[in-house]
N, C-alpha and C positions, 0 to 999 in steps of 0.2 A: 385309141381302142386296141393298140396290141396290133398282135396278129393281125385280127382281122380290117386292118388299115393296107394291106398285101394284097389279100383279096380284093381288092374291088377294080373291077375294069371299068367304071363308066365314073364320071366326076358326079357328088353328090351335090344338093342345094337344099336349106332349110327354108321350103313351100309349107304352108299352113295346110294337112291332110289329118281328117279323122278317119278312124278306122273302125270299124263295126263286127261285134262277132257276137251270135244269137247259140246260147247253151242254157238249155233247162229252163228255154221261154224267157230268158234274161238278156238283154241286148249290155254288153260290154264293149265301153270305146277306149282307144289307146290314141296317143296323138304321135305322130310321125316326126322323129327329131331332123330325120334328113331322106329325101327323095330323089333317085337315078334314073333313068330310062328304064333299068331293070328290075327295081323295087322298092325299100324302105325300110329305114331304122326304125324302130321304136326303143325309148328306155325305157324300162319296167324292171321291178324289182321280182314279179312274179310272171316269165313267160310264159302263152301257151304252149302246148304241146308242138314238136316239131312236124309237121305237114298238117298244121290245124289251116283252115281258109276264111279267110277275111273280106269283108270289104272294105278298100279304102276310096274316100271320098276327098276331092282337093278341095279346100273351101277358102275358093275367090272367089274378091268382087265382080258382082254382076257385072258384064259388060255391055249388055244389050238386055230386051222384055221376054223373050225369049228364049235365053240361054239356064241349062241347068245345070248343074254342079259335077262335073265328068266324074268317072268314078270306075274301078275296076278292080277286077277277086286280086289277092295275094295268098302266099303260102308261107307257111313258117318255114323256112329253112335252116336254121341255125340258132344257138345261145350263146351269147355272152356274159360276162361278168355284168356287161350292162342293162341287158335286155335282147331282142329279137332281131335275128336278121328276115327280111320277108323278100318275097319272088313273084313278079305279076304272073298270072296265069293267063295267056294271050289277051293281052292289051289290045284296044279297039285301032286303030289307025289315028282314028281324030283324040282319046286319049292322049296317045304320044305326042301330036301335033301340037295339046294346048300343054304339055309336059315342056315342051322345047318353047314356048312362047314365052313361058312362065321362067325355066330357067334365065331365054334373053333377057327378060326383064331386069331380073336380079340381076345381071352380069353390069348392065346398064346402070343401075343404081350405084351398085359398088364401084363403079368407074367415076362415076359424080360423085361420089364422097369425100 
């Protein structure tokens, strides 16, 4: 991704996240190629607007009868050739927490392969 491989100070993981954005009664999803503590790629050939706000949604397996699917606003901060860069807009505490369980996860996987 260029440049924008410079930028990033947190390491990214490709976590399965839709994203949600509601314009003119219309709900449009984008799906997240890679996810940080601090945000999320999307690739799209048509970005929204930069400081438009989203939500994105992780979608893991259920782990328990109880649990629902975490989920927190983003912003567009930036375009690529690619698609969008996005910015969590204060992330919950336990967001984060299932952000880094989920990262371990992967890390764990990759190590077994």
């Amino acid at each position: 991704m260029g440049e924008d491989t410079d930028r990033r100070l947190q390491d990214r993981y490709a976590l399965p996240a839709t994203l949600y954005h509601e314009a003119d009664g219309n709900v449009v999803t984008f799906t997240a190629q890679n996810i940080s503590l601090g945000g999320a790629f999307v690739l799209t050939p048509d970005p929204l607007p930069v400081g438009t706000r989203l939500v994105l949604f992780l979608d893991l397996p259920k782990r328990g009868p109880l649990e629902i699917r975490p989920g927190s606003e983003v912003t567009v901060v930036r375009h690529t050739d690619e698609g969008m860069a996005l910015r969590f807009i204060d992330p919950t505490a336990n967001f984060l927490a299932v952000l880094r369980e989920e990262f371990k996860r992967v890390l764990q996987a990759q190590r077994r392969a």
